[in-house]
FIVEX-611977 format. One line per field, with one value per residue: residue number from 1; residue in one letter; x, y, z of N, C-alpha, C in turn. Coordinates in nm, 3 decimals, padded with zeros to 5 digits, m for minus. Atoms other than C-alpha are relative to their C-alpha. Layout:
N
zanu <- (NUM|...)
kolpa <- (A|...)
n.x <- (X|...)
n.y <- (Y|...)
n.z <- (Z|...)
ca.x <- (X|...)
ca.y <- (Y|...)
ca.z <- (Z|...)
c.x <- (X|...)
c.y <- (Y|...)
c.z <- (Z|...)
//
This chain:
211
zanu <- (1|2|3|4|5|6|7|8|9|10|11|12|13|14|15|16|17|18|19|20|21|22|23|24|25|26|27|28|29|30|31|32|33|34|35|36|37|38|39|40|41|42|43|44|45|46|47|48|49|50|51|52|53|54|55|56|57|58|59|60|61|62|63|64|65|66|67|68|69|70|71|72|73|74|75|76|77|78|79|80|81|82|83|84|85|86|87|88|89|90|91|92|93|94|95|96|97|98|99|100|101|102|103|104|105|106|107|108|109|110|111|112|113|114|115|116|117|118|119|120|121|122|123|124|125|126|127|128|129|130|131|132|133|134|135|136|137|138|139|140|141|142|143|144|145|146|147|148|149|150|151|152|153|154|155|156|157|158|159|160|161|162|163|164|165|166|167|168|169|170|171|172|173|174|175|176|177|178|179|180|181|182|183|184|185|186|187|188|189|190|191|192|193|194|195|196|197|198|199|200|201|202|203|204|205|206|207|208|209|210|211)
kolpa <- (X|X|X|X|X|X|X|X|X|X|X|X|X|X|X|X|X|X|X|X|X|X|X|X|X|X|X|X|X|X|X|X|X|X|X|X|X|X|X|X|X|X|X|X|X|X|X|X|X|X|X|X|X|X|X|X|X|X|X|X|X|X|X|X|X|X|X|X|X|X|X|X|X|X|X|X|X|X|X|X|X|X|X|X|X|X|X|X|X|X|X|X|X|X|X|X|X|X|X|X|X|X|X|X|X|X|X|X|X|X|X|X|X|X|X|X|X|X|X|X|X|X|X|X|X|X|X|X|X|X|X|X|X|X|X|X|X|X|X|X|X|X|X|X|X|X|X|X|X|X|X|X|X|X|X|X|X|X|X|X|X|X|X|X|X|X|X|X|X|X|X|X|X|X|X|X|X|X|X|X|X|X|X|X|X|X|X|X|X|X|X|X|X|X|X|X|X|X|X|X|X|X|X|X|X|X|X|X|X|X|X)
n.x <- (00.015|00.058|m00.082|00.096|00.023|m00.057|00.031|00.117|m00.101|m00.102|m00.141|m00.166|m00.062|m00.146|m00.104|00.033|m00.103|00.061|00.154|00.111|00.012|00.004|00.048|m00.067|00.051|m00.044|00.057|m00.052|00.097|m00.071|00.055|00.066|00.129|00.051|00.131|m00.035|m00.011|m00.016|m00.096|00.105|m00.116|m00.021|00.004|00.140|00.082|m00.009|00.065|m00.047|m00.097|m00.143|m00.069|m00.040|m00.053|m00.120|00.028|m00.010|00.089|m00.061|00.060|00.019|00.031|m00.020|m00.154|00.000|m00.025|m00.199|m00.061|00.051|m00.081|m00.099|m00.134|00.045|00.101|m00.063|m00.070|00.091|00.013|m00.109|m00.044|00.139|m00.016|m00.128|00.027|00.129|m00.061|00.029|m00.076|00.106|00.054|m00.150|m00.004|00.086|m00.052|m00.122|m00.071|m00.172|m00.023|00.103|00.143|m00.043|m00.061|00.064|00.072|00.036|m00.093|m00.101|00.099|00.048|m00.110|00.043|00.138|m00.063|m00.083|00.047|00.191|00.087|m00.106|00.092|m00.026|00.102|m00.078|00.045|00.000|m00.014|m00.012|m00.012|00.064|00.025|m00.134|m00.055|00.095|m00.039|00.115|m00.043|00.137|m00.045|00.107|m00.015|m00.051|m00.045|m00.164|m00.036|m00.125|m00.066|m00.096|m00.053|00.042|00.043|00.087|00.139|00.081|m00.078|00.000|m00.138|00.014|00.012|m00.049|00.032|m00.043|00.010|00.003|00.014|00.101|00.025|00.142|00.077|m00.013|m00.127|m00.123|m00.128|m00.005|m00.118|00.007|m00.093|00.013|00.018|m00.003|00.075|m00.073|00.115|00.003|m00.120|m00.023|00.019|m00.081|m00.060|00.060|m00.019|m00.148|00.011|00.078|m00.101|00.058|m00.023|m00.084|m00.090|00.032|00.015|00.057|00.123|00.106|m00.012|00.006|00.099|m00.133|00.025|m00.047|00.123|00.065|00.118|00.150)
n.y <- (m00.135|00.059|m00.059|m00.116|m00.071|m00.090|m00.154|m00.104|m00.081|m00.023|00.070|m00.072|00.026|00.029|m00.006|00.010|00.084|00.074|m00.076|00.090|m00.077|00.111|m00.067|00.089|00.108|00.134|00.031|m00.025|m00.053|m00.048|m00.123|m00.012|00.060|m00.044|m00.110|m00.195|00.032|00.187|m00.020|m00.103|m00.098|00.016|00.091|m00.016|00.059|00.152|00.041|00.151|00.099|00.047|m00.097|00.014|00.072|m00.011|m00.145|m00.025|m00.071|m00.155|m00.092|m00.079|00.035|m00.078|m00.053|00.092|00.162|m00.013|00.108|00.120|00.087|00.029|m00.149|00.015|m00.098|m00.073|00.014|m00.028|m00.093|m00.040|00.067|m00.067|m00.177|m00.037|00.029|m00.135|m00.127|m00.029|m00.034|00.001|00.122|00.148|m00.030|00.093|00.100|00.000|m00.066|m00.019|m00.052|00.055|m00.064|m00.159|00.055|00.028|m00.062|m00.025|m00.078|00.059|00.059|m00.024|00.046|00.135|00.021|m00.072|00.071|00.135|m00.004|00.136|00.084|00.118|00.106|00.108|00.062|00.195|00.108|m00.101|00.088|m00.003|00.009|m00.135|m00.076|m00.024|00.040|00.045|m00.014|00.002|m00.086|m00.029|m00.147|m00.015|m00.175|m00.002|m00.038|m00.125|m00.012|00.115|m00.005|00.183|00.047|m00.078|m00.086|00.030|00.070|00.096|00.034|00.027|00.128|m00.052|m00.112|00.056|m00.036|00.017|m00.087|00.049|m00.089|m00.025|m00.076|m00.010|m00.149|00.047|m00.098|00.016|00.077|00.071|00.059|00.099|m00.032|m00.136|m00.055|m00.125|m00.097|m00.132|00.072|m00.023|m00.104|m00.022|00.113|m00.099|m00.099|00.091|00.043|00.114|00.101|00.099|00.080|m00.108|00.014|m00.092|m00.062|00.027|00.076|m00.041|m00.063|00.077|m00.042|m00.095|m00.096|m00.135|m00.065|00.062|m00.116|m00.026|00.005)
n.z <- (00.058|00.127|00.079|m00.002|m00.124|m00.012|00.095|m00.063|m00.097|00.047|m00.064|m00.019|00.131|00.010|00.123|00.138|00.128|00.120|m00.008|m00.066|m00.093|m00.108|m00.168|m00.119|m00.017|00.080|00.124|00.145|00.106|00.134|m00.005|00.044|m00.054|m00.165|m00.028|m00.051|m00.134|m00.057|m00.083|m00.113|m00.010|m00.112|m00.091|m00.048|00.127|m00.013|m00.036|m00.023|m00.131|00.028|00.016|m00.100|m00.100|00.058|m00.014|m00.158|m00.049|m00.024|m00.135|00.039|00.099|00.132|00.072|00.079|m00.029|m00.075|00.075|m00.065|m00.050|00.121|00.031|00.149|00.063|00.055|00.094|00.146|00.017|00.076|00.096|00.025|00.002|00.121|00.186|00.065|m00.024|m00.043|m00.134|m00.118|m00.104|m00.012|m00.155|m00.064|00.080|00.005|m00.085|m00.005|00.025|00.071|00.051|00.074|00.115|00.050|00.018|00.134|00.103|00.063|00.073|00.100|00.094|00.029|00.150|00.171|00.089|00.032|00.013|m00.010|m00.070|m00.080|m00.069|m00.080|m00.082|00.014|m00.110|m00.169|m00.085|m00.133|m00.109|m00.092|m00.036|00.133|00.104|00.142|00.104|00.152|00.080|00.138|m00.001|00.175|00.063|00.161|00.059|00.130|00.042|00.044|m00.090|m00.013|00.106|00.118|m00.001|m00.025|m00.093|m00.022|m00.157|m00.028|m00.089|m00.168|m00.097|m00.190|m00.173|m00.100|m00.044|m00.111|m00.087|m00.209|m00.072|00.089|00.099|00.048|m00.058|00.067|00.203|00.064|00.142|00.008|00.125|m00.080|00.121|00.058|m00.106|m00.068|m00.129|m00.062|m00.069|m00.131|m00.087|m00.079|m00.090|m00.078|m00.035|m00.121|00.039|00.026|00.081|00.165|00.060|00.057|00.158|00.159|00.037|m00.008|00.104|00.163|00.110|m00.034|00.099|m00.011|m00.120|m00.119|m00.058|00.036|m00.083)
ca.x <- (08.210|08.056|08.310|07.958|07.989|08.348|08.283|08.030|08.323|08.572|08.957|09.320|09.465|09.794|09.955|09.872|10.031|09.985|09.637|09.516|09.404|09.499|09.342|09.565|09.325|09.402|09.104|09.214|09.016|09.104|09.130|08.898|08.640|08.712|08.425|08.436|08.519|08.599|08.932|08.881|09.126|09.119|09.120|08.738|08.639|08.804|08.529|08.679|08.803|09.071|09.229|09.181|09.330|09.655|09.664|09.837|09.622|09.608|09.537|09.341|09.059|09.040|09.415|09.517|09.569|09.900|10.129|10.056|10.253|10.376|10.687|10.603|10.325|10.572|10.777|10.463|10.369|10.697|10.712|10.342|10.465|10.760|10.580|10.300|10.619|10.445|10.676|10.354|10.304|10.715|10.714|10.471|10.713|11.066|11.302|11.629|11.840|11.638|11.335|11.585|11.769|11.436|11.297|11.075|11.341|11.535|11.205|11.132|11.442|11.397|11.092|11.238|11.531|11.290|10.910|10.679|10.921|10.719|10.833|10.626|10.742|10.828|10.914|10.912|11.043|11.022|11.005|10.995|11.383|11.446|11.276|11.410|11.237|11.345|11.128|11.146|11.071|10.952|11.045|11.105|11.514|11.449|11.799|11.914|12.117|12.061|12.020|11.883|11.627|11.258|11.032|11.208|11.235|11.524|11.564|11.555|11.660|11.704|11.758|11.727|11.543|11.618|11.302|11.297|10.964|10.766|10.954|11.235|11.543|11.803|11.848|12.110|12.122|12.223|12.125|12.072|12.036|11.885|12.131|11.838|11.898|12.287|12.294|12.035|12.236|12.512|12.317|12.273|12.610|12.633|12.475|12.682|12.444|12.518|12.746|13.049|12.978|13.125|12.883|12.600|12.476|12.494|12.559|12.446|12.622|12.561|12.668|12.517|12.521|12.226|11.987)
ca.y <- (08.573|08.579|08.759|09.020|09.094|09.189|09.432|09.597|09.662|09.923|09.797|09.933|09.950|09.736|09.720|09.784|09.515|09.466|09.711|09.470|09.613|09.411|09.487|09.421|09.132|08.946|09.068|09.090|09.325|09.451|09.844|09.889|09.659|09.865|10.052|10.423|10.413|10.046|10.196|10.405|10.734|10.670|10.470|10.569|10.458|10.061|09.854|09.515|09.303|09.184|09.480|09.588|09.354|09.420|09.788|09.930|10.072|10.501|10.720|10.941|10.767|11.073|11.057|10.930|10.538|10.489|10.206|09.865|09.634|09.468|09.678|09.578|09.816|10.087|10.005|09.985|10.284|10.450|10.300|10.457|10.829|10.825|10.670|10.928|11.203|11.250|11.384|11.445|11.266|11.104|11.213|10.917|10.675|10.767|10.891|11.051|11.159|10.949|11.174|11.480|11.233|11.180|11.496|11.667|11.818|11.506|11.292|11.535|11.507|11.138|11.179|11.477|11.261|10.941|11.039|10.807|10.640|10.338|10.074|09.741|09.504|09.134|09.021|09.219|09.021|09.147|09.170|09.433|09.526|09.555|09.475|09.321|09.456|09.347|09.559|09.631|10.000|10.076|10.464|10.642|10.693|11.099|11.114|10.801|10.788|10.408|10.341|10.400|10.695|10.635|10.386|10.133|09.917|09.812|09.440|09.390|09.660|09.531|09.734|09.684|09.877|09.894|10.012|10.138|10.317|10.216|10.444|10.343|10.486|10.367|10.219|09.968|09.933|09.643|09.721|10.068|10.146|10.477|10.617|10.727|10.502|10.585|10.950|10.866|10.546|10.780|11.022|10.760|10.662|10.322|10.079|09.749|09.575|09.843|09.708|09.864|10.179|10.037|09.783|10.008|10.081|09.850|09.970|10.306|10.563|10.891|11.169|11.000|11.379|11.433|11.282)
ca.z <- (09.890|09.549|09.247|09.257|09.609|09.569|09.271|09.480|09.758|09.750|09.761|09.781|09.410|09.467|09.129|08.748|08.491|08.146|08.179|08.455|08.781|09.094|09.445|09.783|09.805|09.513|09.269|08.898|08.669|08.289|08.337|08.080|08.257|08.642|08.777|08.873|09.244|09.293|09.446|09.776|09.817|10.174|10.475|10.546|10.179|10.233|10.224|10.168|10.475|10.293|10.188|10.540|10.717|10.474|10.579|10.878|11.108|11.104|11.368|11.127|10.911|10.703|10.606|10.313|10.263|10.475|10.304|10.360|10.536|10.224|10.154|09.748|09.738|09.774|09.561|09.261|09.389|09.341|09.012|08.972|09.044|08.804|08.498|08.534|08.567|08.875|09.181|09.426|09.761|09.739|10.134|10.190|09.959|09.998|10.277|10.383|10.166|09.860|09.886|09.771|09.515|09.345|09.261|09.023|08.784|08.785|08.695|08.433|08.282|08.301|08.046|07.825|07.715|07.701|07.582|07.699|07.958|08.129|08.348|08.432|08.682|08.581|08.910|09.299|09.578|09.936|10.294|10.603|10.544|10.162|09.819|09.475|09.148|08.786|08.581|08.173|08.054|07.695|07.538|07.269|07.192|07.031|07.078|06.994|07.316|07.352|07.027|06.669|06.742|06.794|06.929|07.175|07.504|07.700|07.895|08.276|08.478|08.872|09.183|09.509|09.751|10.159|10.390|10.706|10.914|10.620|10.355|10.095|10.207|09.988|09.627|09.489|09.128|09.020|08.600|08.574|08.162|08.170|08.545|08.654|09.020|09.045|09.144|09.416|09.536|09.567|09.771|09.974|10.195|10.388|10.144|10.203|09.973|09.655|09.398|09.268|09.050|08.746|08.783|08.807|08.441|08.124|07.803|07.892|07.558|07.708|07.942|08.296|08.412|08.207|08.427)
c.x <- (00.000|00.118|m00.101|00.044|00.154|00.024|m00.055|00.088|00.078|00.129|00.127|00.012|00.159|00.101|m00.088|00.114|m00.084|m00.178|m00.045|00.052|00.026|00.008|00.120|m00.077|00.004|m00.125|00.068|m00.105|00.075|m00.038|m00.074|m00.137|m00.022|m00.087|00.063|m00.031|00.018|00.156|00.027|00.140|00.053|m00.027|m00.131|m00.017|00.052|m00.155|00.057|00.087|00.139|00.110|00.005|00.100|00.169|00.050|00.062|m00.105|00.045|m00.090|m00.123|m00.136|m00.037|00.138|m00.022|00.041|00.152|00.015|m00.019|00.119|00.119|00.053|m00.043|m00.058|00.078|00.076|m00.118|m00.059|00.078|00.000|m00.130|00.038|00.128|m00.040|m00.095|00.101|m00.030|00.059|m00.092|m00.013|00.101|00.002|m00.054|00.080|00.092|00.058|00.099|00.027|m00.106|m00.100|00.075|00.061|m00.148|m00.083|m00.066|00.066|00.108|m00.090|m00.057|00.100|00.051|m00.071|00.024|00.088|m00.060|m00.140|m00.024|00.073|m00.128|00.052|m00.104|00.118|m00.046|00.112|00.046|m00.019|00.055|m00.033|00.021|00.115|m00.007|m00.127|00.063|m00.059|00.085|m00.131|00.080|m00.101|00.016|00.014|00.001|00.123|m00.057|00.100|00.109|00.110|00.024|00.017|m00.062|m00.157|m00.135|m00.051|00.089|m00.015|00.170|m00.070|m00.020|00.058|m00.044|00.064|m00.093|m00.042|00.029|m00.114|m00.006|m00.123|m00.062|00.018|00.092|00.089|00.142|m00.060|00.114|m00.006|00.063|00.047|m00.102|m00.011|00.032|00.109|m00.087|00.004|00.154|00.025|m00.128|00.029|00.171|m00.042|m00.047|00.115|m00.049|m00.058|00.087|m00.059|00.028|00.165|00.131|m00.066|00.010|m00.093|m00.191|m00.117|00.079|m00.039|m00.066|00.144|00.001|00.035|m00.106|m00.018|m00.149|m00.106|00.067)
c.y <- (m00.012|00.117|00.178|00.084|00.102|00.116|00.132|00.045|00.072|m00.019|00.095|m00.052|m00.029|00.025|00.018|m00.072|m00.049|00.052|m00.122|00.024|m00.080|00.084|m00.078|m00.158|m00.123|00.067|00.083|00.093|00.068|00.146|00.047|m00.040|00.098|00.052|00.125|m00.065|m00.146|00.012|00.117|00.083|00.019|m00.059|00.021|m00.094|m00.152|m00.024|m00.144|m00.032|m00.023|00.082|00.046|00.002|00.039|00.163|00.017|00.080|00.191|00.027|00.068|m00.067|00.104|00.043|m00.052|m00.153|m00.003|m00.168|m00.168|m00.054|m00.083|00.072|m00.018|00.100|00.123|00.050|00.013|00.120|00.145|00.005|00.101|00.092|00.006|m00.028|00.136|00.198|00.070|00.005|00.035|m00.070|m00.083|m00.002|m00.111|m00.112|m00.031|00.086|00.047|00.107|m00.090|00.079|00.099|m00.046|00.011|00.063|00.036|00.008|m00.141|m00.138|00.061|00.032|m00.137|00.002|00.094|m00.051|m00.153|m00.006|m00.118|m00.165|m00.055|m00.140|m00.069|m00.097|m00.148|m00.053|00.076|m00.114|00.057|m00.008|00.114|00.086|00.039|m00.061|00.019|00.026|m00.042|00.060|00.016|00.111|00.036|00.138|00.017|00.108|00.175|00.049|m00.088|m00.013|m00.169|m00.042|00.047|00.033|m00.046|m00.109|m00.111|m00.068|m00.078|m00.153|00.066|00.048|m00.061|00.138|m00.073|00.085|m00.049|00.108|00.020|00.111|00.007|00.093|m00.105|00.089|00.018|m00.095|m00.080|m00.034|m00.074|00.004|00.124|00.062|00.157|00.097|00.076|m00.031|00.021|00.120|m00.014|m00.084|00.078|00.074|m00.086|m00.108|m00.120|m00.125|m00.095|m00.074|00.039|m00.068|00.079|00.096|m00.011|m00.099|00.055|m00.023|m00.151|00.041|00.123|00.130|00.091|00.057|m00.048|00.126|00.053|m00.024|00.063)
c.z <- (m00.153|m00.064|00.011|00.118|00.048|m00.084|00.120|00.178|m00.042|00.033|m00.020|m00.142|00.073|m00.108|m00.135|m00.095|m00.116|m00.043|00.079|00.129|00.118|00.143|00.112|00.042|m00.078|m00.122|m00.106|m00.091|m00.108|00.060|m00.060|00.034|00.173|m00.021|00.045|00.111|00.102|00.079|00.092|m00.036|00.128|00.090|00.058|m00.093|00.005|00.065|00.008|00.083|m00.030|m00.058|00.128|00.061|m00.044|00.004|00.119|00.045|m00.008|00.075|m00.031|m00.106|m00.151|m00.069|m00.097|m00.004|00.036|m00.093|00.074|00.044|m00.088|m00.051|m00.179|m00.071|00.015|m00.076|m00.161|00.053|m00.061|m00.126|m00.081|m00.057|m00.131|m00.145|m00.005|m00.005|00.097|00.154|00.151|00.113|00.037|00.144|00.060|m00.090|00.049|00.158|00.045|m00.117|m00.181|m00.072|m00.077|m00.143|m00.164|00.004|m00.104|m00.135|m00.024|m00.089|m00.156|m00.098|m00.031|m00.171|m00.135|m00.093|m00.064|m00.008|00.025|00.092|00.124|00.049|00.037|00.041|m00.059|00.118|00.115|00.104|00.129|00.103|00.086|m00.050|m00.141|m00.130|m00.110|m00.091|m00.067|m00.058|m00.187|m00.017|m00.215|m00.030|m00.106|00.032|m00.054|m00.002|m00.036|00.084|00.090|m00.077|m00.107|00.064|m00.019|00.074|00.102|00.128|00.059|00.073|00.110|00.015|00.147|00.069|00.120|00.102|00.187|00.040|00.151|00.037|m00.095|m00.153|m00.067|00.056|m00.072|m00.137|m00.026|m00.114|m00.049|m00.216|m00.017|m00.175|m00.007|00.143|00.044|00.197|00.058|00.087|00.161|00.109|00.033|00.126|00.106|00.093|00.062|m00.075|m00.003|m00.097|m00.151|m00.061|m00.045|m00.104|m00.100|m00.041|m00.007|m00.137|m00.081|m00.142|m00.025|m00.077|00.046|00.114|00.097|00.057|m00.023|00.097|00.171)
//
């Protein structure tokens, strides 16, 4: 299969890093170089095999793209909806008590205290049951509540997610800056994997009610 032939298919958008577009299949493209429609909106529009094959099957080919098998991709999708401040569609992400932890009003009080709040993932490691992110998120401080006021980024930030029937269900934060992952690892009872609360956040100056 020539690099042409998979342009000219359309694939599942797995992840965006670093502005570079990566299909469930493995192809790499600069977002500036994608094509219009090179990523389908639904399980009709897959054209490539190999996205496919990485796809659970749905009952429905006019649903929307159900989550793939690799628990990962929910997790960068997740990761998706919250940078864009975008609470839409969590029903197909998250589950339990989770989906209620991680609502609009607490996402958009995420981004009012931290304009321009963006997480990319440097390193996602899972399988059917759970999934490891370390991610680093860049912001801008306008209250200087991590630090001296304006432009800024924080180190890794890890949690832990567990999945069950294809959903996240729970959270464990293991470095938690911003407390944006504690109140819904609370809201979440039973996690034997979740650290002690004082070990939740690091170096985090500010009322954690806020978020």
């Amino acid at each position: 299969m020539t690099c042409l032939s998979l342009n000219e298919s359309t694939h599942v958008l797995a992840r965006t890093v670093d502005q570079i577009n990566q299909t469930l299949c493995g192809l790499a493209l600069a977002a500036e170089q994608t094509p219009q429609g090179l990523f389908a909106q639904a399980l009709k529009e897959v054209t490539c095999i190999r996205c496919q094959s990485a796809l659970e099957p749905a009952a429905d080919p006019r649903a929307p793209l159900a989550p793939a098998q690799d628990s990962r991709l929910l997790v960068h999708r997740l990761l998706d909806r919250i940078n864009a401040n975008d609470a839409a569609g969590m029903e197909g992400l998250v589950s339990g008590p989770l989906l209620g932890a991680l609502s609009a009003s607490r996402m958009a009080r995420l981004h009012a205290l931290f304009p321009g709040w963006r997480a990319s993932v440097d390193e996602i490691i899972g399988d059917e049951s759970s999934v490891v992110l370390r991610y680093r998120v860049g912001f801008t401080d306008a209250f200087g509540l991590l630090g001296p006021a304006g432009p800024s980024s924080t180190g890794q930030q890890a949690i832990v997610f567990r999945v069950s029937n294809a959903r996240l269900d729970a959270v464990c934060p293991i470095v938690d800056d911003f407390s944006f992952w504690s109140a819904p690892a609370k809201a979440v009872a039973g996690c034997a994997d979740c650290p002690p609360p004082t070990t939740l956040s690091r170096g985090f100056a500010y009322d954690h009610s806020h978020t």
